[in-house]
C-alpha positions in Angstrom: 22.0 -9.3 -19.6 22.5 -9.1 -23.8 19.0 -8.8 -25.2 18.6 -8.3 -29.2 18.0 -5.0 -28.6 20.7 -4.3 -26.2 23.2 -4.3 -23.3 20.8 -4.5 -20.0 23.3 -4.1 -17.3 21.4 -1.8 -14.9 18.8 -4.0 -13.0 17.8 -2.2 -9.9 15.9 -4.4 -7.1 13.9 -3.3 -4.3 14.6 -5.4 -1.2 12.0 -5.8 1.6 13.5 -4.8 5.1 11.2 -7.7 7.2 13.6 -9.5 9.2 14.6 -13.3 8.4 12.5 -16.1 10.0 13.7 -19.6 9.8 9.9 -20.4 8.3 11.0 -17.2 5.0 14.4 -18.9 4.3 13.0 -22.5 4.3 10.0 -20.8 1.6 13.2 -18.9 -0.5 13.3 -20.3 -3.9 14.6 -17.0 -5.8 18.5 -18.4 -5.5 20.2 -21.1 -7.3 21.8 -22.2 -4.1 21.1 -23.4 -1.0 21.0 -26.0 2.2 19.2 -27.5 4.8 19.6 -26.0 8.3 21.1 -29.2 10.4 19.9 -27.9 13.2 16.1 -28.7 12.3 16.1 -32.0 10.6 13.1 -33.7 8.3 13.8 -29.7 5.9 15.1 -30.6 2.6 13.9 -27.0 1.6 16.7 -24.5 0.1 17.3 -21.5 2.6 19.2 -18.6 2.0 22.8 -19.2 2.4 25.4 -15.9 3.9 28.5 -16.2 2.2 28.4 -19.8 1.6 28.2 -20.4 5.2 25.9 -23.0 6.6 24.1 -21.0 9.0 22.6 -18.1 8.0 21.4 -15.0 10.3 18.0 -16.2 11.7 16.2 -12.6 12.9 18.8 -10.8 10.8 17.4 -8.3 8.6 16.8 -10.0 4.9 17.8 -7.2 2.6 21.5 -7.4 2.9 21.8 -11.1 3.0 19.8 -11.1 -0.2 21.9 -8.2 -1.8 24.6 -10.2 -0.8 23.9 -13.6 -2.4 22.2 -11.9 -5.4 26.0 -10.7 -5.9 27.4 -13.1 -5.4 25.9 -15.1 -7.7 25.2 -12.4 -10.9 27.9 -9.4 -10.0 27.0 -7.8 -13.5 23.4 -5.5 -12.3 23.4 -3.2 -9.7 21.4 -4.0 -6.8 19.7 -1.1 -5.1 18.6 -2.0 -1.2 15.8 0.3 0.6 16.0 -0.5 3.6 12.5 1.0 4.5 9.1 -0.5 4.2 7.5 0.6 1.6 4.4 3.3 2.8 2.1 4.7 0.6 4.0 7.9 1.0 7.6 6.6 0.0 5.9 4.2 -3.0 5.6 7.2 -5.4 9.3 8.5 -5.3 10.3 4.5 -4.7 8.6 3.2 -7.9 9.5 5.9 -10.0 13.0 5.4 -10.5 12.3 1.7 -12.0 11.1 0.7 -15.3 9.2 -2.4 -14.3 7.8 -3.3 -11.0 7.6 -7.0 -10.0 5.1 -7.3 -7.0 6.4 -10.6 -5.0 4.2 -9.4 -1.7 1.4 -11.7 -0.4 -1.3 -9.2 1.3 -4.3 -7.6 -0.5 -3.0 -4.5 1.4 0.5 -4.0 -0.7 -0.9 -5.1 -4.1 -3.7 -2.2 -4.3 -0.9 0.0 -3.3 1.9 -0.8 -5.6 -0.7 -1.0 -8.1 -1.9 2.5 -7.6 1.8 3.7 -7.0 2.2 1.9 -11.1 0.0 3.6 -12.3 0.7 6.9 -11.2 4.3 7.4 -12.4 3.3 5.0 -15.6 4.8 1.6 -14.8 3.7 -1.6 -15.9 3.5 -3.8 -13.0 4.0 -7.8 -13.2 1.9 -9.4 -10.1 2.0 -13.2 -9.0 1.4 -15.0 -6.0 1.2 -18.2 -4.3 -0.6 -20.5 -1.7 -0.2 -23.8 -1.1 0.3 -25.7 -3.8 -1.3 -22.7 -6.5 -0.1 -19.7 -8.1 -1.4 -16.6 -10.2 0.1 -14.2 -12.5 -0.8 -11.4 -14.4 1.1 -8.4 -16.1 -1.3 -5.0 -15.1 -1.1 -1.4 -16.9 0.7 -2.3 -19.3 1.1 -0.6 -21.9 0.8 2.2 -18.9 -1.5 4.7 -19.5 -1.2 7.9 -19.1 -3.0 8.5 -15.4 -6.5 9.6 -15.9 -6.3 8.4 -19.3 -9.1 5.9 -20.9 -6.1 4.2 -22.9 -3.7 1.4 -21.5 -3.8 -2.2 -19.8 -6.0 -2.9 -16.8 -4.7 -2.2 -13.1 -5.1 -4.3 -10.0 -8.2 -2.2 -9.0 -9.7 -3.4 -12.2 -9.4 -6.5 -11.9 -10.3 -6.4 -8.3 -11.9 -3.6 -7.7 -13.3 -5.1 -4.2 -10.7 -6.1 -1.8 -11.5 -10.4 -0.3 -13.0 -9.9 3.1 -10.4 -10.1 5.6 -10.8 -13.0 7.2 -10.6 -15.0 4.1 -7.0 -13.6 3.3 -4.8 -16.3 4.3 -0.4 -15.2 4.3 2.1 -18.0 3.1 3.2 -18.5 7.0 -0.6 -19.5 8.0 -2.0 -21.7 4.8 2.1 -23.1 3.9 2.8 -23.1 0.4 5.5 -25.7 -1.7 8.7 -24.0 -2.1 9.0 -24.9 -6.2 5.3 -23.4 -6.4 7.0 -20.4 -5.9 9.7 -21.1 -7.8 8.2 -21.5 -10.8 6.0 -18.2 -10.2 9.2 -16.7 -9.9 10.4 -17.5 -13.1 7.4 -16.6 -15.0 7.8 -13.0 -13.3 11.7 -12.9 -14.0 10.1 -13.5 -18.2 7.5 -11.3 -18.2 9.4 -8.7 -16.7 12.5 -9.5 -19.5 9.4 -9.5 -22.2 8.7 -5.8 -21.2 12.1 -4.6 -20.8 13.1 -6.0 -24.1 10.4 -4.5 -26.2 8.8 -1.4 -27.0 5.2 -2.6 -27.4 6.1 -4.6 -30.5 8.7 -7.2 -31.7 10.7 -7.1 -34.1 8.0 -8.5 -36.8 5.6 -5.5 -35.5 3.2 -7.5 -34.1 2.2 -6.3 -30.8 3.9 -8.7 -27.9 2.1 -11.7 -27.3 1.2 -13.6 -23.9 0.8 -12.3 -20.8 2.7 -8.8 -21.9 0.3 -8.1 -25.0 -2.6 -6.4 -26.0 -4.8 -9.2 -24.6 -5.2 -9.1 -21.0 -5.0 -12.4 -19.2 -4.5 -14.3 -15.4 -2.4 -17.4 -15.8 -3.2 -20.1 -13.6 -0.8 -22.7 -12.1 -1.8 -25.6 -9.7 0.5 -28.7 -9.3 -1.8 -31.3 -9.5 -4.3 -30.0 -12.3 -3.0 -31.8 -15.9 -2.0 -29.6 -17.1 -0.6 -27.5 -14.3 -1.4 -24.0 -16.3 -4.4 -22.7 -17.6 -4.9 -19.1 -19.3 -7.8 -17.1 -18.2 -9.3 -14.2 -20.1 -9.5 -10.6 -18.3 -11.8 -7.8 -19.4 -10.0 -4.5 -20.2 -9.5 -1.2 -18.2 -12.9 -0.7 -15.8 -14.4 2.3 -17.3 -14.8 4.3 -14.1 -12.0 2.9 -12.5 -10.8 5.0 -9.4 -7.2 4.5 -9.9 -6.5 4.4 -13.9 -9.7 5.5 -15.9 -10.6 9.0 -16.9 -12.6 9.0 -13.4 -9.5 8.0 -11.6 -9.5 9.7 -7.9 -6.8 8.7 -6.7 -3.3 11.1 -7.0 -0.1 11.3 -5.9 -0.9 14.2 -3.6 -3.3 12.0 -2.2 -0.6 9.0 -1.4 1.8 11.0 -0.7 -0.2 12.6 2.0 -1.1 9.3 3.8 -4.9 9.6 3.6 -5.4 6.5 1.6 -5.6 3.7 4.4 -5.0 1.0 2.3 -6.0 -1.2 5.7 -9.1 0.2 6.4 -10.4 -0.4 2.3 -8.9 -4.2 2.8 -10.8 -4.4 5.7 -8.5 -4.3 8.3 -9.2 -2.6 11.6 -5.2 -1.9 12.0 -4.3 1.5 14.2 -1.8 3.4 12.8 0.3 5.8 16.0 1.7 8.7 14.9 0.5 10.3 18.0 1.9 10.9 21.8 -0.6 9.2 24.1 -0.5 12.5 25.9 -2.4 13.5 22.6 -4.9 11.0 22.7 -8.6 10.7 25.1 -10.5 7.3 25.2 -14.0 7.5 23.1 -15.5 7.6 27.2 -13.7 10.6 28.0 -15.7 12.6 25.0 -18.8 12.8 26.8 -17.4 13.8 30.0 -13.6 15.8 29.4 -13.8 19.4 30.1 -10.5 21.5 29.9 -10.4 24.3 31.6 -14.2 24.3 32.5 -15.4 24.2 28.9 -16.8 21.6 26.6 -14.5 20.6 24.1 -15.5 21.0 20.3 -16.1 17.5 18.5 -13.9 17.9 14.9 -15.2 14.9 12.8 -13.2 14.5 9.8 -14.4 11.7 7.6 -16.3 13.0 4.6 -19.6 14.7 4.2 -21.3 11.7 3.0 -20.3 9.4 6.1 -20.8 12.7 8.3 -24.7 12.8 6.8 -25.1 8.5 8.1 -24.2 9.1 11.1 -22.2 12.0 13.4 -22.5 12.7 16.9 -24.6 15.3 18.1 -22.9 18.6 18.4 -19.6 17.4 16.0 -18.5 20.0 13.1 -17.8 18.4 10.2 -13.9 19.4 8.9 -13.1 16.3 6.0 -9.3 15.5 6.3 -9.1 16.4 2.8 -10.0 19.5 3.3 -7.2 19.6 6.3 -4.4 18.4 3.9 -5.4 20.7 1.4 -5.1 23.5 3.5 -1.5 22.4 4.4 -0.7 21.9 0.8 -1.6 25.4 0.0 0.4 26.7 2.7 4.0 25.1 2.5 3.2 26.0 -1.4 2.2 29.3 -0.9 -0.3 28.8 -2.9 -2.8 32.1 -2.4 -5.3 31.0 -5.0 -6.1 28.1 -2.9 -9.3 28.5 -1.1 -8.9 24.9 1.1 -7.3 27.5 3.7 -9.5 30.2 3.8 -12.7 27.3 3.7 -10.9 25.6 7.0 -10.1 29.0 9.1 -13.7 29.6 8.4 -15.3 26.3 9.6 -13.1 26.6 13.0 -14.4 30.3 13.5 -18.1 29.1 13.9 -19.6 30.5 17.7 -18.4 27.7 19.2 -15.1 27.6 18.3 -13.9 30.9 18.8 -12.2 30.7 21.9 -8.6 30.1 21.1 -8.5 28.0 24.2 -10.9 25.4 23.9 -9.9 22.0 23.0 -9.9 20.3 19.6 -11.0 16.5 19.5 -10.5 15.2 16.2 -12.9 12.0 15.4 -12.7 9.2 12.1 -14.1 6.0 11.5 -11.6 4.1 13.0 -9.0 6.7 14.5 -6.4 6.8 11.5 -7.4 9.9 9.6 -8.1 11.8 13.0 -4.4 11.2 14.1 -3.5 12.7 10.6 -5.5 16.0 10.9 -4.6 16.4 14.3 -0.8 16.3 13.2 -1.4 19.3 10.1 -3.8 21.1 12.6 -0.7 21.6 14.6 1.5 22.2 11.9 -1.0 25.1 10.5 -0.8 26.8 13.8 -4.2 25.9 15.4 -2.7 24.8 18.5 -1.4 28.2 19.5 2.2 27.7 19.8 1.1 24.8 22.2 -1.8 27.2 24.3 -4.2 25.3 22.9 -4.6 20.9 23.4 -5.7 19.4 19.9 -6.0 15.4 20.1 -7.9 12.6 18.6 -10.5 9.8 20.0 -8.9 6.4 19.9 -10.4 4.0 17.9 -12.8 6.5 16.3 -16.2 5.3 16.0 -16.1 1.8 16.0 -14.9 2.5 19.8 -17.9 5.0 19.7 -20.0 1.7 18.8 -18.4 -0.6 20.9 -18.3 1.4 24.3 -20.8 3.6 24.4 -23.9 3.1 21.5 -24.1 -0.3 20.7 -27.0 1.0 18.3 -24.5 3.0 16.5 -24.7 2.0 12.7 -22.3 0.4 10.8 -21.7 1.1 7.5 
C-alpha cells in the first residue's frame, strides 16, 4: 500500500476461527466479489466465494476461506490467520504484535476485552458496529497512553464504563442487519485505521490529525434513513479514575493473562466456563451434607473480602482468587520476596484445616473463579500428590440462591 510516508506492505490480519454459516456469508460485505447461493433463492446478498467457485464451504471454518480470498484479491500484505478464539489470556501476546487493532466483533463481551488488551500493550484501537440498518464508529486510546498513565485518548471502558444489561444486547443473527450497512462501516474502519498508520500524531502541515483519529474524541453515527445518514457526536476525554487506562487503572496483564477477569460475568452473563473434570465437581446440595472420609469438608470461598463481608456461608474461610494466583505467580517465578504464598499457606493452616486429608470445596459467585483456584491449588501442591480431593460447587452461589436459600441476597 504506497502512503506519502512510505511503502506499507506488511498488513497483518487476525481472522476469527467461528465456523461459516450460510446466515455470516450472506452478511459478508468485506470482499469485492461475490454471488448468490442458487440453492436458496429470493438472496441477492454477496457471500464469500472459495476460489471463484459457486458454492462455498457452509460449516467450514471461516479463517482460511477468508485468508484465501483476501489473497487472492490483494497478494501484496501478508495475512496472518490465528486460528484460536481470542481469550483474555491469548489477547495480550495476540494484540501485541500489531500496530492497530480494528474490532469488527458484535458482543459487549469482546469489545471490553480487546479494549483492555489495547490499552495494555499501547495500541490504538478503531471500533465500529452494526444493527439493522445503523452503525457506530469510534477510534479509542489513541494516541495510546502509556498504561496507568493520565495522558492519551479515551478507552472503551470510558466511554462505557457500564456494560448494557444483557438482555438488551441484541447479535447481527437475532435483530438482522443490511449487508451495505456494514459495508460502509467497513470502509470507515479500513480509513481510520490507514489515518493512524500513516501518521505519527501529526500531518505533514503539523497540525494534529483531524476527524475521528485526532485530538478530539468523537462517535460517528450512521443510519440509512436519517438525511443525512452521518452525524458526529462529541465524547468526553479519558474517565479520570478509569479502571483500565487512568492512573487508577486496575486492570494488568498479569491479571488477563491469568483468566480472572470474567469478562461474561461483568456483561452480565451467567455463562459457565469447564475447565474442570466432573469428577472434580459437587452440586451446591451436596455442601451441606458431603462428608469424605467421615469429616466435614472445609468451605474455601474465593471471591473478595468485600463480597465475602455481604454475604458468605456460615463456617466458609475466605481465600480471594487473587490471592491464589498470586501465590502461583510467586512460585513458578521464584519469587521469595513475595508474601501472596506465605499469606495463603497460612490461611489453609487455620484449626480446621489442618488435616492434610480433609476436602477442599472451593465456592464463587457464579462457579468461574472457583474452578480457577481449584486448578492452581492443585498445581501448588495442596492436593497432596492426589491424597487429598480439592473441587468446586457448581454454579457457585447463584445455585446456593436458587436451590437451597431463596432469601440469599443478590448483589
Amino acid at each position: 500500500m504506497a502512503s506519502p510516508f512510505g511503502s506499507i506492505d506488511n498488513i497483518r490480519i487476525r481472522i476469527s476461527t467461528l465456523e461459516s454459516e450460510l446466515r455470516d456469508l450472506r452478511e459478508q460485505l468485506a470482499l469485492a466479489e461475490g454471488f448468490a447461493d442458487k440453492n436458496v433463492p429470493s438472496v441477492p446478498s454477496p457471500v464469500l466465494p472459495c476460489n471463484g467457485k459457486e458454492n462455498p464451504a457452509i460449516n467450514d471454518w471461516r479463517w482460511p476461506l477468508a485468508a484465501e480470498e483476501y489473497t487472492r484479491l490483494n497478494p501484496n500484505p501478508r495475512y496472518v490467520t490465528h486460528p484460536e478464539h481470542l481469550t483474555s489470556v491469548t489477547s495480550v501476546k495476540l494484540i501485541e504484535n500489531y500496530d492497530v487493532v480494528l474490532d469488527c466483533t458484535d458482543h459487549p463481551t469482546s469489545r471490553y476485552l480487546i479494549s483492555d488488551a489495547a490499552v495494555l500493550v499501547g495500541r490504538p484501537l478503531v471500533s465500529a458496529s452494526a444493527l439493522r440498518t445503523d452503525g457506530q464508529l469510534m477510534v479509542l486510546n489513541n494516541p495510546p497512553n502509556n498504561h496507568g498513565k493520565a495522558d492519551g485518548g479515551p478507552c472503551y471502558r470510558c466511554v462505557f464504563p457500564k456494560p448494557p444489561p444483557a438482555e438488551s444486547v441484541v447479535a447481527c443473527g437475532e435483530g438482522g442487519i443490511l449487508g451495505p450497512v456494514v459495508g460502509v462501516m467497513g470502509v470507515l474502519m479500513a480509513l481510520e485505521a490507514i489515518k493512524i498508520i500513516a501518521s505519527t500524531n501529526k500531518t505533514v502541515e503539523g497540525n494534529i490529525a483531524g476527524g475521528l483519529s485526532g485530538d478530539t474524541p468523537s462517535m460517528l453515527l450512521f443510519s440509512a434513513y436519517n438525511n443525512p445518514p452521518f452525524r458526529s457526536v462529541r465524547l468526553r476525554g479519558k474517565r479520570a479514575r478509569c479502571i483500565a487506562c487512568s492512573d487508577a487503572a486496575t486492570i494488568t496483564k498479569e491479571a488477563l493473562a491469568s483468566g480472572s477477569l470474567d469478562y461474561a460475568v461483568f456483561c452480565g452473563i451467567k455463562k459457565q466456563i469447564a475447565v474442570l473434570d466432573e469428577s472434580e465437581r459437587v452440586k451446591v446440595k451436596d455442601v451441606l451434607e458431603s462428608k469424605h472420609n467421615g469429616k466435614a469438608p472445609i468451605i474455601l470461598d474465593v471471591r473478595d473480602a468485600t463480597q465475602f463481608d455481604i454475604c458468605h456461608i456460615d463456617g466458609s474461610i475466605n481465600v480471594p482468587y487473587s490471592l491464589i494466583e498470586s501465590a502461583f505467580r510467586a512460585r513458578q517465578n521464584k519469587d521469595s520476596e513475595d508474601q501472596s504464598l506465605g499469606a495463603l499457606c497460612n490461611a489453609l493452616s487455620q484449626p480446621q484445616t489442618r488435616p492434610g486429608d480433609i476436602s477442599i470445596y472451593c465456592l464463587c459467585r457464579f462457579g468461574n473463579d472457583s474452578q480457577l483456584a481449584v486448578r492452581r491449588l492443585k498445581q501448588l501442591g495442596f492436593d497432596s500428590d492426589g491424597k487429598r480431593w480439592i473441587g468446586d460447587v457448581k454454579g457457585g452461589l447463584s445455585s446456593w440462591k436458587r436451590d437451597v436459600d431463596p432469601s440469599w441476597p443478590e448483589y
